[in-house]
C-alpha positions as CSV (number, residue, x, y, z in Angstrom):
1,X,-8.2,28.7,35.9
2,X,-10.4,30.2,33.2
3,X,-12.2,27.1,32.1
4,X,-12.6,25.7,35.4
5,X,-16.6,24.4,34.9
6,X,-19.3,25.1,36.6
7,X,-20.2,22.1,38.8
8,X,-24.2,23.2,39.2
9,X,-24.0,22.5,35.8
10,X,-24.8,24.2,32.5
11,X,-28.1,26.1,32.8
12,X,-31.0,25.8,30.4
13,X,-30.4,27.8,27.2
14,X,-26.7,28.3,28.1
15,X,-25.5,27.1,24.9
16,X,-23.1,30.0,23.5
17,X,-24.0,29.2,19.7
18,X,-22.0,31.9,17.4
19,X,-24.6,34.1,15.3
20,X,-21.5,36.4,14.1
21,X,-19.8,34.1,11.7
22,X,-21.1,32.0,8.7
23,X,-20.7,28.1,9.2
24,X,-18.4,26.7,6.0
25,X,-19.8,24.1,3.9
26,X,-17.3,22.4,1.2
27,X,-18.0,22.7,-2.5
28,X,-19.8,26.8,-1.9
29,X,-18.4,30.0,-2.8
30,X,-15.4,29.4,0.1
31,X,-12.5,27.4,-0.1
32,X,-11.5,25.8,3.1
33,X,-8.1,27.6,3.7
34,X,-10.0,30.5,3.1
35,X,-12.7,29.3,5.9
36,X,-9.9,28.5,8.3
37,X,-8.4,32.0,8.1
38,X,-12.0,33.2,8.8
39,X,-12.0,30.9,12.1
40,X,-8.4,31.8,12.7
41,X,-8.8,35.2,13.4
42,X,-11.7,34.0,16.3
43,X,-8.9,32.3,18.5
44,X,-8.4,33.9,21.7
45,X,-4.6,33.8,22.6
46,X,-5.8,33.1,26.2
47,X,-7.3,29.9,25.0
48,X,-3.9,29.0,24.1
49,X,-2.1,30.0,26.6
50,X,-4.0,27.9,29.0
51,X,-3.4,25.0,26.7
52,X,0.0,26.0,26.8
53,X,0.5,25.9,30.5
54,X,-2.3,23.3,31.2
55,X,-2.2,20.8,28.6
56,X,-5.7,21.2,28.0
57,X,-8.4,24.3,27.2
58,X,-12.4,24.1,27.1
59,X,-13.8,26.2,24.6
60,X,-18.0,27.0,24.4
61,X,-18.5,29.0,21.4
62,X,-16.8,27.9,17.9
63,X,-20.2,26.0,16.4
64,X,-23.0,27.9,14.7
65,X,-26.8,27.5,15.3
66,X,-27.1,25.7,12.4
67,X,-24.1,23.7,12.6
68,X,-25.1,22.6,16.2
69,X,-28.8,21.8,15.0
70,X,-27.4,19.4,12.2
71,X,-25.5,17.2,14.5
72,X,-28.2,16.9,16.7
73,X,-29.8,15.2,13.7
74,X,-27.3,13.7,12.9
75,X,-26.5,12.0,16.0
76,X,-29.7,11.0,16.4
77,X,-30.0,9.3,13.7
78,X,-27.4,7.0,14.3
79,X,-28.2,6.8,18.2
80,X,-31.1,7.2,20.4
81,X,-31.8,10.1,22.6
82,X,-32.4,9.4,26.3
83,X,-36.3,9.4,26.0
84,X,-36.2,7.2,22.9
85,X,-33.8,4.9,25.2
86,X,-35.8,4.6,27.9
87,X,-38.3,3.5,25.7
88,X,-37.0,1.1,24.0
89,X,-34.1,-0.4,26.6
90,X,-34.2,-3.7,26.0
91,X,-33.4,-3.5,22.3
92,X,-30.6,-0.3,22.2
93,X,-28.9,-2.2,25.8
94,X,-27.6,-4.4,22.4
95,X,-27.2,-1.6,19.9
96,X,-23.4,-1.2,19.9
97,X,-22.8,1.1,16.3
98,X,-20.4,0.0,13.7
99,X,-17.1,-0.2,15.9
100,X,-14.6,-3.0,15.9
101,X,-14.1,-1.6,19.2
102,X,-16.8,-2.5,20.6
103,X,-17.8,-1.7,24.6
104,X,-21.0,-3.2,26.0
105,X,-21.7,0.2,27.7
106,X,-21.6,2.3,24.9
107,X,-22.8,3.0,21.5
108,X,-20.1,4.3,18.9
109,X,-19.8,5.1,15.7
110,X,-16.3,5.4,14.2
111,X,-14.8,8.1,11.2
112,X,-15.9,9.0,8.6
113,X,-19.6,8.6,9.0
114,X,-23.3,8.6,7.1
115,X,-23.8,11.9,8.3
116,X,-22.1,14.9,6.7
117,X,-22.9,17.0,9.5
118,X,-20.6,14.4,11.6
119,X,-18.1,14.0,8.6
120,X,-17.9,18.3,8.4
121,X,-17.6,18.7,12.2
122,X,-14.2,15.9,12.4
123,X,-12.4,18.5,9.5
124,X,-14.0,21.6,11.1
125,X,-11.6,24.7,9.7
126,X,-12.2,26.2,13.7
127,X,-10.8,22.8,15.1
128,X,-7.9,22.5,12.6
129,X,-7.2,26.3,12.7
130,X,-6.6,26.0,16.4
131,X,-4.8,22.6,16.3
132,X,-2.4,24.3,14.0
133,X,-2.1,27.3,16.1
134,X,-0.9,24.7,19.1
135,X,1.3,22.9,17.0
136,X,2.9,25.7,15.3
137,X,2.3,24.1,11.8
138,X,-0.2,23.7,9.1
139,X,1.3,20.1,8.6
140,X,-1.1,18.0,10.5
141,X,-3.2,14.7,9.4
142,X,-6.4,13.9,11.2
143,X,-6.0,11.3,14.0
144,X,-8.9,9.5,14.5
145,X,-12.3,9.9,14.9
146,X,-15.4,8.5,17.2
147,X,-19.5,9.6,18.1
148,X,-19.7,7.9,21.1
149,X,-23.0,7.5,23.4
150,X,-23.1,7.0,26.7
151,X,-26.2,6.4,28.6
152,X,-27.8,6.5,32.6
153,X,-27.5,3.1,34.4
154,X,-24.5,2.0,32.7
155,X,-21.1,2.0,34.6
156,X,-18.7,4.5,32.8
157,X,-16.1,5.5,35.8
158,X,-12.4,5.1,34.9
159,X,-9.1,5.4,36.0
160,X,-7.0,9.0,35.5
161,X,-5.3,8.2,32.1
162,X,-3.3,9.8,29.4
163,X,-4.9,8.5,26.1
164,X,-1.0,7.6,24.4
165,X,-1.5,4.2,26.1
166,X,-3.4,3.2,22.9
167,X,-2.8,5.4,20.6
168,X,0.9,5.6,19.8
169,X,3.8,3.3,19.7
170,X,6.0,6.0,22.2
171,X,5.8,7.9,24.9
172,X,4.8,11.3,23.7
173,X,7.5,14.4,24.4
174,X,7.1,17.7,25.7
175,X,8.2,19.3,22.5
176,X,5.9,20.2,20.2
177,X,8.0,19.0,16.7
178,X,6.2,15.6,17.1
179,X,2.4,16.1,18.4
180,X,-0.9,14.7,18.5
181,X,-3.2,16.5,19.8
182,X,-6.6,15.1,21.3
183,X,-10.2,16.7,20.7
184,X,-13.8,16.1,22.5
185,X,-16.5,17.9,21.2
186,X,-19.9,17.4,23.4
187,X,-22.9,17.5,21.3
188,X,-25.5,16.8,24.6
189,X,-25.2,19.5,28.0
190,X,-22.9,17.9,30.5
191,X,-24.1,18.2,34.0
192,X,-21.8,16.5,37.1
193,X,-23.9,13.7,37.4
194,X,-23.6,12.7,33.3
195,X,-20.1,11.6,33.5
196,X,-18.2,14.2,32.5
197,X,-15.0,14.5,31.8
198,X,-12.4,14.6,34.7
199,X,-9.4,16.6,33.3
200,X,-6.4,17.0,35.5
201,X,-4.2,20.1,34.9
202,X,-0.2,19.4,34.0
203,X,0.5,21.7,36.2
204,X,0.1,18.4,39.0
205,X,1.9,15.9,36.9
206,X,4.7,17.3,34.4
207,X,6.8,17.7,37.9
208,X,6.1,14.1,38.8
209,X,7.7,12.5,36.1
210,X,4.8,9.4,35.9
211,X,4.9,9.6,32.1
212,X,8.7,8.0,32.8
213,X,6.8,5.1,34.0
214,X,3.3,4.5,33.1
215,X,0.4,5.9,31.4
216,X,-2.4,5.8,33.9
217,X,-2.6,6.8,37.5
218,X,-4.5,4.8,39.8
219,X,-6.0,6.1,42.8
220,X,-4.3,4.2,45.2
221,X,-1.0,5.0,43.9
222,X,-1.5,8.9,42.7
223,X,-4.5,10.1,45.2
224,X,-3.2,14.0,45.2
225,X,-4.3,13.6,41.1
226,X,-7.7,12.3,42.1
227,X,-8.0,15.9,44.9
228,X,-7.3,18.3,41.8
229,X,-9.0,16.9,38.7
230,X,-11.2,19.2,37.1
231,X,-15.1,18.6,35.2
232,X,-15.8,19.3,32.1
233,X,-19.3,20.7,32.9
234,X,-20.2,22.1,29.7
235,X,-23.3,23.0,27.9
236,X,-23.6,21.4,24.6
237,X,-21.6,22.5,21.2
238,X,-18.3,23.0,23.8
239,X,-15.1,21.5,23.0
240,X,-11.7,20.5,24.6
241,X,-8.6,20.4,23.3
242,X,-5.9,18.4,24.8
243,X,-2.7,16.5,24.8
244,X,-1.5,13.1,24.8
245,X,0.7,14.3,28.3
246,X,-2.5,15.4,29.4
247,X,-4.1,13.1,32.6
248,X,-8.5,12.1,32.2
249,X,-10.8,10.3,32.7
250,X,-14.4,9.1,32.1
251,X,-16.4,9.6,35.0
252,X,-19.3,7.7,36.8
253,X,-22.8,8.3,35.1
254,X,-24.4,9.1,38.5
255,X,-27.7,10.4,37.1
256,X,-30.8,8.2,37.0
257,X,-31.7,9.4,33.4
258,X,-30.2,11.2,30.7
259,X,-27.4,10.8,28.0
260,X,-23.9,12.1,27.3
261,X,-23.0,12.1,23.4
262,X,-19.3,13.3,22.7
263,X,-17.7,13.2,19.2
264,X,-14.0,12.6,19.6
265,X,-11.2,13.7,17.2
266,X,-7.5,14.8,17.1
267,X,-4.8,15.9,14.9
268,X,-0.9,15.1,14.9
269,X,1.9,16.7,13.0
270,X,2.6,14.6,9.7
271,X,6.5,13.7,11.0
272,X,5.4,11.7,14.0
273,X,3.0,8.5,12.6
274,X,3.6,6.5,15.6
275,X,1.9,9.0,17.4
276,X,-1.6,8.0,16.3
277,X,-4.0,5.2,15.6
278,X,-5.3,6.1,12.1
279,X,-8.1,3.6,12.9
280,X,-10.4,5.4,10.0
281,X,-7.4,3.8,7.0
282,X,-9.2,0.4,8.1
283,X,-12.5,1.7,6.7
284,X,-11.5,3.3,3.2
285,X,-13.5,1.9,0.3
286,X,-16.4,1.5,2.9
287,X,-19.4,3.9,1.3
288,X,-18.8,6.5,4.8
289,X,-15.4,6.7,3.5
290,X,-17.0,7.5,-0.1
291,X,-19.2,9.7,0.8
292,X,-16.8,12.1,3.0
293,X,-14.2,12.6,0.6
294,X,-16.7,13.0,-1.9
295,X,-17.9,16.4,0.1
296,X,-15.0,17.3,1.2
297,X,-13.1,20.3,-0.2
298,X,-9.5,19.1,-1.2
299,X,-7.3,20.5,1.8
300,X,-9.5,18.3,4.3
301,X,-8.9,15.7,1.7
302,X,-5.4,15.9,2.5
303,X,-6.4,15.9,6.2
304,X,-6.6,11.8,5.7
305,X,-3.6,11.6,3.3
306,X,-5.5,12.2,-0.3
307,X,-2.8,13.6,-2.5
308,X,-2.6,17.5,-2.9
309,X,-4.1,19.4,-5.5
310,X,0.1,19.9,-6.6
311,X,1.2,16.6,-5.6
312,X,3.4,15.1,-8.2
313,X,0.4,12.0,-8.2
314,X,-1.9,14.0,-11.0
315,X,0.6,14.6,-13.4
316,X,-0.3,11.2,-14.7
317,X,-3.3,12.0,-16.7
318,X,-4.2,8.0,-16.6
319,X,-4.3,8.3,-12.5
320,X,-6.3,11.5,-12.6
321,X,-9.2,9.4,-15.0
322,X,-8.6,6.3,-12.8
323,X,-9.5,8.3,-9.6
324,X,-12.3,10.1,-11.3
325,X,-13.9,6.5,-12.0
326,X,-13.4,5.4,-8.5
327,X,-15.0,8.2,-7.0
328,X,-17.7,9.7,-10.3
329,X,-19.3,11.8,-7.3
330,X,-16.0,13.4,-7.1
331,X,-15.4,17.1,-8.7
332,X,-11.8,16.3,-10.2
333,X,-11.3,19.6,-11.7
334,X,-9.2,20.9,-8.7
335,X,-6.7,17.8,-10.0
336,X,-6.6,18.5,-13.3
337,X,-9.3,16.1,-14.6
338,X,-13.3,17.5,-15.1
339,X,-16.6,17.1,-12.9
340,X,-18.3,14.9,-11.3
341,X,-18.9,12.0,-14.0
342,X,-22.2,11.3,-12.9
343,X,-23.5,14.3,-12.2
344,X,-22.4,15.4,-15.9
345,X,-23.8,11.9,-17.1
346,X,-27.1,13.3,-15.6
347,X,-27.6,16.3,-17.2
């Protein structure tokens, strides 16, 4: 297989950071369907062809030096690093992020977030380019979205799962005309003993039938899983792409010190809402919320269900002035109305 990782780990200075492409930022000289073409013409048909037959691909090269130095700031602002941990033990072993689902273990942070460089990285033209190149359609909505920490001496180790369990109201199908389709991004080097990600090929389950029955597969019951499950021993700024078929797992944080920060996203075809949680609608009006559509260019706008630049919504001039005063941050001209409000109010 490909991908199959490395399980000595990644080696120091092993990040494969892209120097031959410019990182998009919303609101420059480059629209963002114009960015994604860019990114498009990157994806390696290989890489989809192992998603294809696999249900899953790892991919260590989409994010930009300076992309990949921003969310390390950005992450860090929100959560501790492992020496800043250790340090400090007592008081993070309580520090649980801004959740509603919240695990003991963990820290996590949900979509959108305080930190554009988080916020740019969930809408990230590469990731959307090749979710639509999976899918077969530009019509997808984001998913959900979570910056999750994980830390040594806590007990991560789970049972070999497919994530629709709690994430949509069916089973998912093999066809792809209804699809949601899972993302981890690893912002920290995974080594075997940080509790990487076990990732089990289709390949030993499609034939099975399990996803007939049940969404999990406990060790007892499916042990031939447990023999072929792959890590996701990665050096940092690597991503995988899955599927909602697709059999994981969390595994055991067996090192003594060190961290493992993931950002999780995911995208699914517009026709299909049962198939996935939305959690980030609970948080709009929140100032996160604000603050990413805000910087956002107007296609990932419509990644979280803003109207369209052509949607029949701005032909009512009142709505287009209503929405400029709820958002005054908010370059309207792309809907018909004028710039930012406040900005103008500044000058």
């Amino acid at each position: 297989m490909p991908d199959a990782a490395d399980p000595s780990g990644p080696a120091p200075g092993s990040r494969q950071l892209r120097t031959d492409i410019q990182a998009y930022v919303p609101g420059q000289n480059e629209s963002f369907q114009d960015a994604k073409a860019r990114y498009d013409k990157i994806i390696r048909q290989s890489d989809v062809d192992h998603w294809n037959e696999h249900g899953y691909v790892i991919i260590k090269d989409f994010l930009t030096t300076g992309e990949f130095d921003e969310l390390t700031t950005g992450w860090n602002r929100l959560m501790p690093d492992w020496e800043e941990y250790k340090s400090r033990q007592t008081m993070y072993s309580n520090v649980h992020g801004n959740s509603v689902k919240t695990n003991p273990s963990l820290i996590r942070y949900d979509f959108p977030y305080i930190e554009s460089a988080q916020n740019r990285l969930a809408v990230h033209p590469f990731l959307v380019a090749f979710a639509e190149r999976l899918a077969g359609t530009e019509d997808l909505a984001l998913s959900l979205g979570h910056l999750i920490g994980k830390y040594a001496g806590k007990e991560y180790d789970q049972t070999l799962h497919s994530d629709y369990g709690n994430n949509a109201l069916v089973t998912p199908p093999r066809s792809k005309e209804w699809i949601d389709i899972p993302i981890i991004v690893y912002l920290t080097d995974v080594t075997v003993d940080l509790g990487p990600t076990m990732v089990l090929s289709q390949t030993h389950t499609e034939h099975t039938g399990i996803l007939k029955k049940q969404s999990f597969a406990p060790r007892d019951e499916y042990p031939e899983f447990y023999k072929h499950e792959v890590p996701v021993v990665v050096p940092a700024g690597s991503v995988i792409f899955y599927s909602m078929r697709t059999f994981h797992r969390g595994s055991a944080m067996k090192a003594k010190e060190g961290c493992r920060i993931v950002q999780f996203g995911g995208f699914h075809t517009t026709n299909a809402p049962w198939m996935a949680p939305l959690d980030h609608q609970a948080r709009i009006g929140c100032k996160e919320y604000v603050k990413f559509l805000v910087e956002s260019d107007p296609k990932q706008r419509e990644l979280v269900g803003f109207p369209g630049v052509n949607h029949a919504y701005w032909k009512d001039e009142d709505m287009v002035e209503a929405v400029s005063n709820r958002y005054p941050d908010m370059d309207m001209r792309p809907y018909g109305g004028g710039p930012p409000k406040r900005q103008s109010n500044q000058q």
